[in-house]
DSSP file (Angstrom, degrees, kcal/mol; ACC not computed):
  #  RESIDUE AA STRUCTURE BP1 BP2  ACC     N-H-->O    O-->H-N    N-H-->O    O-->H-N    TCO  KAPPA ALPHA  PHI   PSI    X-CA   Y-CA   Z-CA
    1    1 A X              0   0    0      0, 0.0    97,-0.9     0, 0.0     2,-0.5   0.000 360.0 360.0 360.0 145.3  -16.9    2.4   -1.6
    2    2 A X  B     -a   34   0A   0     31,-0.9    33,-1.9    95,-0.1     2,-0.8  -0.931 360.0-110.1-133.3 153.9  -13.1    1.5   -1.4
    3    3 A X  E     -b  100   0B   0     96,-1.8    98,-0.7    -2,-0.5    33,-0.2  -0.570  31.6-176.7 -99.0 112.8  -10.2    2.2   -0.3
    4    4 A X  E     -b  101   0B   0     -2,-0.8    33,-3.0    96,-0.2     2,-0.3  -0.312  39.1-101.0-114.9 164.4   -7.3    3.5   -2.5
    5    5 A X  B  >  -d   37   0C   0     96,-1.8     4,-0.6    31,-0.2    33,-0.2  -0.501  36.4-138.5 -76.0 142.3   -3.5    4.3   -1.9
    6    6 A X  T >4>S+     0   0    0     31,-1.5     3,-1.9    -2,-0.3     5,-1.7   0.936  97.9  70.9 -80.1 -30.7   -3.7    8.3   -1.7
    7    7 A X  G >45S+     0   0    0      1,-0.2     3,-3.4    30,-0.2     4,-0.3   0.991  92.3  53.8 -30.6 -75.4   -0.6    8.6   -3.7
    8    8 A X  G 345S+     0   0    0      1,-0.3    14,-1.0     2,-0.2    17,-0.3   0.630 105.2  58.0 -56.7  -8.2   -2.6    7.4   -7.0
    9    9 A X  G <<5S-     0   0    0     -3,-1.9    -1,-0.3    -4,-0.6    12,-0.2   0.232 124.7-105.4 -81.3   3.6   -5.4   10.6   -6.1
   10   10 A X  T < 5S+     0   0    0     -3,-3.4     2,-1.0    10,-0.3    -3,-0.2   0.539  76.3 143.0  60.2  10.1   -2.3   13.1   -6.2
   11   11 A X      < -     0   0    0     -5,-1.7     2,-2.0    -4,-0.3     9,-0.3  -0.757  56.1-124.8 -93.7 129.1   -2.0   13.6   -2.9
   12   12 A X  S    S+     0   0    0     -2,-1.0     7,-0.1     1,-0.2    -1,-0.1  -0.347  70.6 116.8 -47.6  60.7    2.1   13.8   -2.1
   13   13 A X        +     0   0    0     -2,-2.0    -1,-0.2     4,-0.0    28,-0.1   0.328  33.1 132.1-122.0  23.1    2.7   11.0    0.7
   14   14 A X  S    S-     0   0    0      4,-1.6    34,-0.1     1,-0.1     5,-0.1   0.477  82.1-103.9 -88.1-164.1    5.1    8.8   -1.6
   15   15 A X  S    S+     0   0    0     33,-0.2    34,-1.6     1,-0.1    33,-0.3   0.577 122.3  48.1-116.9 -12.3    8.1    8.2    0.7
   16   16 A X  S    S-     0   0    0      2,-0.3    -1,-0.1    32,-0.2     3,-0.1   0.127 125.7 -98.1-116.3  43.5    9.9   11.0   -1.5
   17   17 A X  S    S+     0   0    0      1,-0.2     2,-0.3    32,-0.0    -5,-0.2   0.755  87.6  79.1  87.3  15.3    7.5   13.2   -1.4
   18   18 A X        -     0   0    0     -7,-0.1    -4,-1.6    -6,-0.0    -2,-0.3  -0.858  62.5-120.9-159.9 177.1    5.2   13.1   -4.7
   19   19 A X        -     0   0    0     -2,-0.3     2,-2.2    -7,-0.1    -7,-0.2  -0.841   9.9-115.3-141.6 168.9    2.9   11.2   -5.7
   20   20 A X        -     0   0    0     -9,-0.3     2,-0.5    -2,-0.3   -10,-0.3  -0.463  52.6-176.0 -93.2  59.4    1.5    8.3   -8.7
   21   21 A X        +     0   0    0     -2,-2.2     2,-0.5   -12,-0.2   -12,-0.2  -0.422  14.1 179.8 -60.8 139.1   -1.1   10.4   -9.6
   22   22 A X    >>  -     0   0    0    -14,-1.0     3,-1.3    -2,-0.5     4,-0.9  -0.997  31.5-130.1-126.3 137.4   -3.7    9.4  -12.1
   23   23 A X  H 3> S+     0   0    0     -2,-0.5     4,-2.3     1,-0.3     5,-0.2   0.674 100.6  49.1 -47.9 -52.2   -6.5   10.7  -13.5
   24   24 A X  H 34 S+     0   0    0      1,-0.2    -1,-0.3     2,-0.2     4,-0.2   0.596 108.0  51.6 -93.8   6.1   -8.9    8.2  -13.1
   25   25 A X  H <> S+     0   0    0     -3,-1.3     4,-0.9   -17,-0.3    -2,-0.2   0.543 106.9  56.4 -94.6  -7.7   -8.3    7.6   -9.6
   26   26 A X  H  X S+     0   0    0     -4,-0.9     4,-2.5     2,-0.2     5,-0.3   0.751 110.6  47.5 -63.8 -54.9   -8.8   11.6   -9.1
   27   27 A X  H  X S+     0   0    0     -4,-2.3     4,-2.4    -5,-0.2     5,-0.2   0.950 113.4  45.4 -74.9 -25.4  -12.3   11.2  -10.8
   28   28 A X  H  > S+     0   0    0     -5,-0.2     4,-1.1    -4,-0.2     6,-0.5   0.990 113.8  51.8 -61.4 -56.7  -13.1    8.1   -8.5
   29   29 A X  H  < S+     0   0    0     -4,-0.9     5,-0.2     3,-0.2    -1,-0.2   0.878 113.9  41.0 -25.7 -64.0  -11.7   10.4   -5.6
   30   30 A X  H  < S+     0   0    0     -4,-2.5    -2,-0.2     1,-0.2    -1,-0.2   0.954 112.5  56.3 -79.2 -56.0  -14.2   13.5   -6.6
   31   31 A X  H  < S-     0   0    0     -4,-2.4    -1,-0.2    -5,-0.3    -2,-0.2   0.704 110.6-132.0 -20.9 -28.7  -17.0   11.0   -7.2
   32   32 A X  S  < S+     0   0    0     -4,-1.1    -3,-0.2    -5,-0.2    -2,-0.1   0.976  71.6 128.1  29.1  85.3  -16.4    9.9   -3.7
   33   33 A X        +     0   0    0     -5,-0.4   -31,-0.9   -31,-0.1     2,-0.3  -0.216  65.8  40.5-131.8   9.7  -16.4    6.6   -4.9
   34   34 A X  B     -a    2   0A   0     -6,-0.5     2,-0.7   -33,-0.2   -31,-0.2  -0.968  68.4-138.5-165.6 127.2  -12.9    5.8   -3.1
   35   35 A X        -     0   0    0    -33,-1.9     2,-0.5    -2,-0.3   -31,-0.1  -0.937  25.3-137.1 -94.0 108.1  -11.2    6.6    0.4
   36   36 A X        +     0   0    0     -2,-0.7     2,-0.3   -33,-0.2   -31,-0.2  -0.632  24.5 180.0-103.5 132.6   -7.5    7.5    0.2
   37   37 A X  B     -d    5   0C   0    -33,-3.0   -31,-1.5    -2,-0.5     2,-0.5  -0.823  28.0-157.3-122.5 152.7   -5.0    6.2    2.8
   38   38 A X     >  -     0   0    0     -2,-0.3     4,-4.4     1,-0.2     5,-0.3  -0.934   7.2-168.5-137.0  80.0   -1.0    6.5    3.4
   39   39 A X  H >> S+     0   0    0     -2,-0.5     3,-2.3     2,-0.2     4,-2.0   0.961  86.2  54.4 -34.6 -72.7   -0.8    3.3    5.3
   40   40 A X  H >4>S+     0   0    0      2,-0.3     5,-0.8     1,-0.3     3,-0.6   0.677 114.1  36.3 -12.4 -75.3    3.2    5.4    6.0
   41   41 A X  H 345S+     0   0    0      1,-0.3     3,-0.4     3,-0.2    -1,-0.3   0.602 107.8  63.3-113.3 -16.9    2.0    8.2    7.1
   42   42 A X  H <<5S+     0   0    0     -4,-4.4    -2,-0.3    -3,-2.3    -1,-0.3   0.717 106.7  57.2 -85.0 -21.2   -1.3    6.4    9.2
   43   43 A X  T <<5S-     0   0    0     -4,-2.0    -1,-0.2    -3,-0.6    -2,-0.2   0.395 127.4-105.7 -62.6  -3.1    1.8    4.9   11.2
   44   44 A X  T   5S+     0   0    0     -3,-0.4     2,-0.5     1,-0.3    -3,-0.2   0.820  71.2 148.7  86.9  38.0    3.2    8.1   12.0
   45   45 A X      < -     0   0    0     -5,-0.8    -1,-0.3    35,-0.1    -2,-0.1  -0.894  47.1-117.3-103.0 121.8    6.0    7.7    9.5
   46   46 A X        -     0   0    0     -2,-0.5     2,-0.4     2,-0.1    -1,-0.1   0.136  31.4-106.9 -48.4 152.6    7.2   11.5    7.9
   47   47 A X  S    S+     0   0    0    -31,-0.1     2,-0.1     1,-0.1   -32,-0.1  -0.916 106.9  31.6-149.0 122.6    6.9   12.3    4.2
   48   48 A X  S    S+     0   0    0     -2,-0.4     2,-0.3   -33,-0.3   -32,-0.2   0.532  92.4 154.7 -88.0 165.1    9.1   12.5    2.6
   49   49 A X        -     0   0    0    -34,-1.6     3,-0.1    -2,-0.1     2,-0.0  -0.919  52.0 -68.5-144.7-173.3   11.1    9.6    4.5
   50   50 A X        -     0   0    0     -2,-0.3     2,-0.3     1,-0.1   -34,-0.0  -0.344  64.0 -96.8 -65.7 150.9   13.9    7.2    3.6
   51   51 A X        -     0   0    0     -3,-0.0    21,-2.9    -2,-0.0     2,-0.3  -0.560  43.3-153.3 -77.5 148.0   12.7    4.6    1.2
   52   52 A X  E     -E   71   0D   0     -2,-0.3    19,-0.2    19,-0.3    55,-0.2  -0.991  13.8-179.3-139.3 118.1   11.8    1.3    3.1
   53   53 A X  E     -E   70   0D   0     17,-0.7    17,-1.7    -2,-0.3     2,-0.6  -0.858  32.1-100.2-125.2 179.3   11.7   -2.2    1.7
   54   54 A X  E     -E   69   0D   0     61,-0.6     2,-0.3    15,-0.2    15,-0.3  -0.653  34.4-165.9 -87.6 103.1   10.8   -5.8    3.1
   55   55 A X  E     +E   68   0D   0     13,-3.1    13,-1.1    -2,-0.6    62,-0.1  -0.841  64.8  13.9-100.5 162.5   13.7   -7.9    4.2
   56   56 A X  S    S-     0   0    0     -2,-0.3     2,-0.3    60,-0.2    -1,-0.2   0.651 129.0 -26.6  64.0  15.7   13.4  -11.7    4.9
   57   57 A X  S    S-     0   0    0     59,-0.3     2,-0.2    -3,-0.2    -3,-0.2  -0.997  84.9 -64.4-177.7-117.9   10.1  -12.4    3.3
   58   58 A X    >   -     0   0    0     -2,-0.3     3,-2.1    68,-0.1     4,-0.4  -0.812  63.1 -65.3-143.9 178.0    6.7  -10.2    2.5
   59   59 A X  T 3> S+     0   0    0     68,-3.8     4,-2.1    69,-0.5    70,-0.2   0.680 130.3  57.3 -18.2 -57.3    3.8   -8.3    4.2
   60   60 A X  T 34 S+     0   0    0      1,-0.3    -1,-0.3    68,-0.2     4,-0.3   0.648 108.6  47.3 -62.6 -26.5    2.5  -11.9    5.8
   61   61 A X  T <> S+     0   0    0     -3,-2.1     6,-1.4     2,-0.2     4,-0.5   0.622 112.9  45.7 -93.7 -23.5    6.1  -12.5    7.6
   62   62 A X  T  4 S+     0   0    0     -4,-0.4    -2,-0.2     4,-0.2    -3,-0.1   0.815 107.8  56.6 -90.1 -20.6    6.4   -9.2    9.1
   63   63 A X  T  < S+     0   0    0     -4,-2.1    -2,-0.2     1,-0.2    -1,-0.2   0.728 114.0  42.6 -34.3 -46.6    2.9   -9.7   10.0
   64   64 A X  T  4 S-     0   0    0     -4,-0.3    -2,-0.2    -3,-0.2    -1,-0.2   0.425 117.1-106.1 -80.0 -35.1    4.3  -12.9   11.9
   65   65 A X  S  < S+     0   0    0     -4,-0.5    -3,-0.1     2,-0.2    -4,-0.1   0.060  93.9 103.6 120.4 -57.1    7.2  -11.6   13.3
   66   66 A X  S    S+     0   0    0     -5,-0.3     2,-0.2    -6,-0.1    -4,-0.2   0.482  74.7  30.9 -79.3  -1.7    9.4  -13.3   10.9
   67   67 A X  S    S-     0   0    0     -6,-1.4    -2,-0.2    -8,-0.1     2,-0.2  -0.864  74.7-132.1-137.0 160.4   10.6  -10.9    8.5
   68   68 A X  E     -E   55   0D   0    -13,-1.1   -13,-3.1    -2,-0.2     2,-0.4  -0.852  10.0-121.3-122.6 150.8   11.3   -6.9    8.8
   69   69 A X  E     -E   54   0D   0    -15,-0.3     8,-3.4    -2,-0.2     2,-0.3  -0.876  35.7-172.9  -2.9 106.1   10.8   -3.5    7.3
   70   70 A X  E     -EF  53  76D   0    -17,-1.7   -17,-0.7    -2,-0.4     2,-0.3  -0.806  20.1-146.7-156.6 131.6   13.9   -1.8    6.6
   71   71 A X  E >   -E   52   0D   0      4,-2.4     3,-1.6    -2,-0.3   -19,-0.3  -0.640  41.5-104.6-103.5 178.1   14.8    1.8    5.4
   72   72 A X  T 3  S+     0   0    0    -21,-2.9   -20,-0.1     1,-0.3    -1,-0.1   0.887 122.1  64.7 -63.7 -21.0   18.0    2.2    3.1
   73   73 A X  T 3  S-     0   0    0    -22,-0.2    -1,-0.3     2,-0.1   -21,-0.1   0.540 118.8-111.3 -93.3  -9.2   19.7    3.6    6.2
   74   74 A X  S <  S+     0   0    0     -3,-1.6    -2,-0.1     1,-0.5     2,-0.1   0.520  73.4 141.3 109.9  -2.2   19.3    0.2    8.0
   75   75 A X        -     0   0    0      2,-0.1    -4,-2.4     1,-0.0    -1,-0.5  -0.571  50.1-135.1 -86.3 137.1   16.8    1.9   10.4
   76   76 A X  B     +F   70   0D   0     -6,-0.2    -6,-0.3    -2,-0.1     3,-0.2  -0.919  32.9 167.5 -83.6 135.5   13.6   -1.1   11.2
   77   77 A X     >  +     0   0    0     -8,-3.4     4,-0.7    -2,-0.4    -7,-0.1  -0.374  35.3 120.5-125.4  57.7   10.7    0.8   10.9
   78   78 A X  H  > S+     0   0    0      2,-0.2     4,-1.1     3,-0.1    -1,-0.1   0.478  76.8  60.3-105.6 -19.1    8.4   -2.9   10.8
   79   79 A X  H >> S+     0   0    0      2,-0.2     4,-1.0    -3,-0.2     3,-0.8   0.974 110.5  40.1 -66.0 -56.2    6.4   -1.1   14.4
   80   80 A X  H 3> S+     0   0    0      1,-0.4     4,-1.7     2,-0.2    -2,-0.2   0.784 111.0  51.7 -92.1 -42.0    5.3    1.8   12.3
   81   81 A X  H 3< S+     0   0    0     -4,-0.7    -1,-0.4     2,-0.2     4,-0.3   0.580 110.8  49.0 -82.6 -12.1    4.4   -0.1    9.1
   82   82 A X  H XX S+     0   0    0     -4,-1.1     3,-4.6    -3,-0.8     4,-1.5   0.796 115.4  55.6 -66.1 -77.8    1.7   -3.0   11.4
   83   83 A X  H 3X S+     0   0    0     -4,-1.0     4,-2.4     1,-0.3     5,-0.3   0.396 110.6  35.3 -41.9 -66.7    0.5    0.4   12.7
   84   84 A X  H 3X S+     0   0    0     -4,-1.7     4,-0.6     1,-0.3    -1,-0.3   0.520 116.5  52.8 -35.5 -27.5   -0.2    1.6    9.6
   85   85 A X  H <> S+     0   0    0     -3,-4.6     4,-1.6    -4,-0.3    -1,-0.3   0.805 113.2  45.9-100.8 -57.7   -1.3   -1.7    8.5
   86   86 A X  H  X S+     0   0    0     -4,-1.5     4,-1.7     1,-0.2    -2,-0.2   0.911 110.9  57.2 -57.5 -40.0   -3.8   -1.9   11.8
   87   87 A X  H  X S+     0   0    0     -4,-2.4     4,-1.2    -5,-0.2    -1,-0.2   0.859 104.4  43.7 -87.7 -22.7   -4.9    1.5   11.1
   88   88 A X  H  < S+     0   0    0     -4,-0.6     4,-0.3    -5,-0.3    -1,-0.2   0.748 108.4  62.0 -43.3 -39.0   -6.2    1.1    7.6
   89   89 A X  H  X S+     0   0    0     -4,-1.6     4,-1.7     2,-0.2    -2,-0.2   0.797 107.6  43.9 -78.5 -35.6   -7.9   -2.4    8.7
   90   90 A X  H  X S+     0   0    0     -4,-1.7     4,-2.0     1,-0.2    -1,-0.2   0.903 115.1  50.9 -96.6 -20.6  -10.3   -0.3   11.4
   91   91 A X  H  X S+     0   0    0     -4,-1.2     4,-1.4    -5,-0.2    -2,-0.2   0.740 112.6  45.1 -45.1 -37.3  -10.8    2.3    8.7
   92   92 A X  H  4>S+     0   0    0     -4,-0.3     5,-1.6     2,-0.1    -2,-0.2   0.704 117.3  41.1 -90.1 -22.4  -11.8   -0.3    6.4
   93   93 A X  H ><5S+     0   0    0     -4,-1.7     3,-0.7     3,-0.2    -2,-0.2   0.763 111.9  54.6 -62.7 -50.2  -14.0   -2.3    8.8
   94   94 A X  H 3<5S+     0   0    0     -4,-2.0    -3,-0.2     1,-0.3    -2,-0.1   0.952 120.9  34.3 -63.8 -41.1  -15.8    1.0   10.5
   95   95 A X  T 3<5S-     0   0    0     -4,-1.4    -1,-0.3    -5,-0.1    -2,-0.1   0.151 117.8-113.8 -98.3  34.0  -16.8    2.2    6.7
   96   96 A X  T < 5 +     0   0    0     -3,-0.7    -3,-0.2     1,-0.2    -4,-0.1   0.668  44.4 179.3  51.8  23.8  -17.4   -1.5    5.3
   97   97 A X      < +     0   0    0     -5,-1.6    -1,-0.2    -6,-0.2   -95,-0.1  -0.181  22.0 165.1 -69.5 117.9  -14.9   -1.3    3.4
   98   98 A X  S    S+     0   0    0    -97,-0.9    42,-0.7     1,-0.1     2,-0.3   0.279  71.6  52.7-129.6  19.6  -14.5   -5.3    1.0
   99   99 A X        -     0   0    0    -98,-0.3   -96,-1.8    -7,-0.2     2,-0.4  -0.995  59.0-179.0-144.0 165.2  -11.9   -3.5   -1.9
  100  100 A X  E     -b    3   0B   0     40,-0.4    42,-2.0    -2,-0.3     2,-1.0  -0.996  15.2-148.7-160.7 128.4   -9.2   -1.9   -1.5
  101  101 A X  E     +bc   4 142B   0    -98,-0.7   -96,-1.8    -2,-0.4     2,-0.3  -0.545  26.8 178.0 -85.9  69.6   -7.0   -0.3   -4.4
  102  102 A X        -     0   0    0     -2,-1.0    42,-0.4    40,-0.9     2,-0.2  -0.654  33.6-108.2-120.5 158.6   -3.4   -0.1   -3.7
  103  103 A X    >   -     0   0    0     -2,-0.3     3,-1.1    40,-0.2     6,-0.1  -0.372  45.9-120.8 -80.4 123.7    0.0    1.0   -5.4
  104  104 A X  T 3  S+     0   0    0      1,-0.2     6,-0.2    -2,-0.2    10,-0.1  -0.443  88.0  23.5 -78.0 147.3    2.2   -2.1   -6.4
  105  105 A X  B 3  S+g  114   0E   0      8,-1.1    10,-0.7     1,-0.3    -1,-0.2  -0.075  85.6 130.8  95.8  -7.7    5.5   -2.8   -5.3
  106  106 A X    <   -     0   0    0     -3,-1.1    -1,-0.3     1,-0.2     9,-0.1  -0.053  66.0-129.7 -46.5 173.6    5.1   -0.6   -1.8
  107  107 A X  S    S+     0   0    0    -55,-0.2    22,-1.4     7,-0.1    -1,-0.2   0.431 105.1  35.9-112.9   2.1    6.2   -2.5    0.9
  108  108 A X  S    S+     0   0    0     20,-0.2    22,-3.1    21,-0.2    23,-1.3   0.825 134.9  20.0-102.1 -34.5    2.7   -1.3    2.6
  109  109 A X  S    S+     0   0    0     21,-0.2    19,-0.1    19,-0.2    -7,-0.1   0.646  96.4 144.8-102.6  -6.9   -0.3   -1.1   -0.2
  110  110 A X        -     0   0    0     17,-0.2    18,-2.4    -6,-0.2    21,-0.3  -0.054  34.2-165.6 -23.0 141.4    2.7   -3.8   -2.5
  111  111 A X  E     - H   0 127E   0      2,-0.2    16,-0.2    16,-0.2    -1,-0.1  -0.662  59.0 -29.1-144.5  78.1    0.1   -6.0   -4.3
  112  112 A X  E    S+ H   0 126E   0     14,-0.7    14,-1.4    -2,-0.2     2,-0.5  -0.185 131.9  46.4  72.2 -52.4    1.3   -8.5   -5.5
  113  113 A X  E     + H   0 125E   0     12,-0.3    -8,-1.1    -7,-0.0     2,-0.4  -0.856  62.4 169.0-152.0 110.1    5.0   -7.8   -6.3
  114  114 A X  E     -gH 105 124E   0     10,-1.9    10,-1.7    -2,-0.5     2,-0.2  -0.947  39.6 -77.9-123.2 159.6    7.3   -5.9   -3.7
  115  115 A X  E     - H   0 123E   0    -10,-0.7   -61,-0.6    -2,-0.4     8,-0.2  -0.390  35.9-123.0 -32.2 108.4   10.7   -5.2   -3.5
  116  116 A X        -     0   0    0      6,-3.4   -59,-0.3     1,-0.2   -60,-0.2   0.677  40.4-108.6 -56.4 -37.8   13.2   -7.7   -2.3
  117  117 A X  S    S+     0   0    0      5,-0.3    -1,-0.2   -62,-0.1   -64,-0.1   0.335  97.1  83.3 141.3  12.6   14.8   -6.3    0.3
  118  118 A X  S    S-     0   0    0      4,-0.4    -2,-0.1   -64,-0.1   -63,-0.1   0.671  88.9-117.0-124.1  12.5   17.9   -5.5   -0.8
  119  119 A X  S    S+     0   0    0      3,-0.2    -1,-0.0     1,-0.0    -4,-0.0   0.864  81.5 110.8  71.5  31.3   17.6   -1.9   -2.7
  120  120 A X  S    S-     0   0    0      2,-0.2     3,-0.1     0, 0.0    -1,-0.0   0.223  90.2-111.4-116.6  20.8   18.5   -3.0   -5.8
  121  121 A X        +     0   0    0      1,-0.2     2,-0.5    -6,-0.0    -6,-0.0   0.584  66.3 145.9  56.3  22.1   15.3   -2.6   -7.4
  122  122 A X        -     0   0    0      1,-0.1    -6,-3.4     0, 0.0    -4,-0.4  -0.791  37.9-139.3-105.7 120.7   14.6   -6.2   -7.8
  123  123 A X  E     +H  115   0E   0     -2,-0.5     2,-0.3    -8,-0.2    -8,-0.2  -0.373  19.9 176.7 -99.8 160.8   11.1   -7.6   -7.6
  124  124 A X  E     -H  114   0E   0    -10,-1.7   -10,-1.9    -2,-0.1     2,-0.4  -0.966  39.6 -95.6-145.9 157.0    9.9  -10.7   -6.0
  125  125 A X  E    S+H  113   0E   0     -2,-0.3   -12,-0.3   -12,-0.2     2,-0.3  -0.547  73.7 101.5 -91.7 146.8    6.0  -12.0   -5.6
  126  126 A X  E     -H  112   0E   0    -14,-1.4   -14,-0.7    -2,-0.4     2,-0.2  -0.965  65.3 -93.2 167.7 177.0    4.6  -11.1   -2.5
  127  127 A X  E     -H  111   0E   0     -2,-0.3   -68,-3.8     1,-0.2   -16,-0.2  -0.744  31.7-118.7-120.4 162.0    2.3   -8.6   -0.6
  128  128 A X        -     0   0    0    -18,-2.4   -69,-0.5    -2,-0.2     4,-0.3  -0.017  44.3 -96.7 -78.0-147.7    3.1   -5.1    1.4
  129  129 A X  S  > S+     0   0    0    -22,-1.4     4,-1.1     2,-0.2   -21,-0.2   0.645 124.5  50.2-105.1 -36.6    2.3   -5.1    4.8
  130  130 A X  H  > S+     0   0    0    -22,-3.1     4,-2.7     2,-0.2   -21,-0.2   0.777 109.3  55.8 -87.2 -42.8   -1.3   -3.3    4.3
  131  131 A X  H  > S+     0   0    0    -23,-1.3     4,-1.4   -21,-0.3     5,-0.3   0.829 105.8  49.6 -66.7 -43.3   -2.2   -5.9    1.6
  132  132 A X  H >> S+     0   0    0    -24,-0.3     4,-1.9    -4,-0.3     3,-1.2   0.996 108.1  55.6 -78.7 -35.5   -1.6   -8.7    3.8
  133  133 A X  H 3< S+     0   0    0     -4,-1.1    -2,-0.2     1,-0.2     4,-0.2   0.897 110.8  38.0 -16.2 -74.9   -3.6   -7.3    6.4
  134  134 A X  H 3<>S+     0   0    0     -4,-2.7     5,-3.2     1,-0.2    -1,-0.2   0.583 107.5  65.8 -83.6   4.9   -6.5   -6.8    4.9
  135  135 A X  H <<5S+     0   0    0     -4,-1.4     3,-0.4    -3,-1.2    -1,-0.2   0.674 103.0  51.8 -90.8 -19.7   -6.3   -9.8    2.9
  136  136 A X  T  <5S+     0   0    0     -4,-1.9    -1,-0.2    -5,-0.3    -2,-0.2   0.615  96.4  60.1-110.8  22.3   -6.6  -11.4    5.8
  137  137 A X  T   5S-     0   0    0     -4,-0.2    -1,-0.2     2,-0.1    -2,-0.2  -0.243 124.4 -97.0-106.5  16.1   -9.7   -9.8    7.3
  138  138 A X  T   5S+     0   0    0     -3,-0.4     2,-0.8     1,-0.2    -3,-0.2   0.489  82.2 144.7  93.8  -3.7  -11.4  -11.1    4.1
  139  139 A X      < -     0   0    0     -5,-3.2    -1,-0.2    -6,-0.1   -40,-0.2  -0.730  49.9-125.7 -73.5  93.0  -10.9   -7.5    2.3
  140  140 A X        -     0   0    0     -2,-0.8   -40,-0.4   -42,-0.7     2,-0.4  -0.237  28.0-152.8 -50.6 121.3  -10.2   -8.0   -1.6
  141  141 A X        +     0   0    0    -42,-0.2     2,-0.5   -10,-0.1   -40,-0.2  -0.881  17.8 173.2 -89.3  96.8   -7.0   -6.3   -3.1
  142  142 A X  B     -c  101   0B   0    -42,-2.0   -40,-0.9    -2,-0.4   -30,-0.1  -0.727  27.2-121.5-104.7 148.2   -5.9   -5.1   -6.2
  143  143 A X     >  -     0   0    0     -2,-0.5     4,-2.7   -42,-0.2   -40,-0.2  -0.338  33.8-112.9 -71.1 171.6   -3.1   -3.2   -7.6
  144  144 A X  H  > S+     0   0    0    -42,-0.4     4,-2.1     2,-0.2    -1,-0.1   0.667 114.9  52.5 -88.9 -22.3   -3.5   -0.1   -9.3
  145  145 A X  H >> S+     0   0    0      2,-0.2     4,-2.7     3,-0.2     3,-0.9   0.989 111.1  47.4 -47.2 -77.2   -2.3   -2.0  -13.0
  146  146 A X  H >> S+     0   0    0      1,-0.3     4,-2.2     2,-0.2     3,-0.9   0.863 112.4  49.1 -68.0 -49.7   -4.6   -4.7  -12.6
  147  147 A X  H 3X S+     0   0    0     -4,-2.7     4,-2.5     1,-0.2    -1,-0.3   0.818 117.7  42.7 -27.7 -65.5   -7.7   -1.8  -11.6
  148  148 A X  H <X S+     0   0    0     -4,-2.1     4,-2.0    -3,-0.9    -1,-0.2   0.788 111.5  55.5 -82.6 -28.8   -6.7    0.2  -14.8
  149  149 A X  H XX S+     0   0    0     -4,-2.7     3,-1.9    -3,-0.9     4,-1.2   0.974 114.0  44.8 -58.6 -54.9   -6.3   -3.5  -17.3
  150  150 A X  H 3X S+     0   0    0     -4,-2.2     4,-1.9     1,-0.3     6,-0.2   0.876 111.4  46.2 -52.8 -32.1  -10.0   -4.4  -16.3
  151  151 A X  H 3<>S+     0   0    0     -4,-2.5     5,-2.2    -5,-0.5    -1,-0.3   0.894 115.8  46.4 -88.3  -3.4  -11.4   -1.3  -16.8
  152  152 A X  H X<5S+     0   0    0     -4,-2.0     3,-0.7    -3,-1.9    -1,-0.2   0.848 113.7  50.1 -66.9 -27.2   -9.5   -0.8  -20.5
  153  153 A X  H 3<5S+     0   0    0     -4,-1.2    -1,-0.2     1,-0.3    -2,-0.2   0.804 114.2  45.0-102.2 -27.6  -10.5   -4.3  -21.4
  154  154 A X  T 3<5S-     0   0    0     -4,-1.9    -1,-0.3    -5,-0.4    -2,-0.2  -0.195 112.7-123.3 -92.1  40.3  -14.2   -3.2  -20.3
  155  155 A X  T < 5       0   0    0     -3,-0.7    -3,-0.2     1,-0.3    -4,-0.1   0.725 360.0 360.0  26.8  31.8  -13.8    0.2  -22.3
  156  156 A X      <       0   0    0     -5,-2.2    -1,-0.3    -6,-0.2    -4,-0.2   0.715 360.0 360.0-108.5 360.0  -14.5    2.5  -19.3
């Protein structure tokens, strides 16, 4: 079992309100092969809401303290994304949860590459908020790209 960003099942928690669906994370879904979470919305953050990126560093600095969570309106919403971040982690502990699927560039499930911070659509390497979390409770993360390369390159 894993845990995937719920967006990429079709369920509509995106931060405007739709969602990355895909098909083969729908069959995983229906399989129940996969548990889908909206770090966002498991912090008590509204959907749709303002779009929110990472200023001053990635997941692991707001984690720290030292960097923030930021909507386009200037709002810090950095309480409500650890909460989100925290609430995933005891979700992912109670069911044994050691993978975790998540949508790249968020600035919670961000895997790799998130957004710089400044709402220009300009990427930088780093992790969301949820990604660093659980990467540091020992839980392996992948974006939802790298899931879909492996299994193309393994024909499933």
């Amino acid at each position: 079992m894993k845990i995937i960003s719920a967006c990429l099942c079709g369920i509509n928690c995106k931060y405007n309100g739709k969602n990355n669906y895909n098909r083969i994370f729908q069959d995983m879904l229906i399989k129940e092969q996969v548990i889908p979470i909206c770090p966002e919305q498991l912090g008590g953050l509204p959907t749709p809401r303002p779009p929110c990126e990472i200023k001053g560093g990635s997941g692991e600095e707001v984690l720290s303290g030292k960097a923030r969570v930021i909507n386009h309106e200037g709002c810090d919403l950095s309480d409500a994304f650890v909460k989100g971040a925290e609430e995933t982690l005891k979700l992912a502990l109670a069911q044994g949860i050691k993978e975790a699927i998540l949508q790249s560039r968020s600035p919670s499930c961000g895997c790799g590459f998130i957004y710089d911070g400044t709402f220009s659509s300009q990427l930088i390497k780093g992790d969301g908020v949820t990604t660093a979390l659980l990467r540091r409770h020992g839980i392996r993360v992948i974006s939802e790209a790298e899931y879909l390369s492996r299994n193309i390159r393994r024909g499933k």
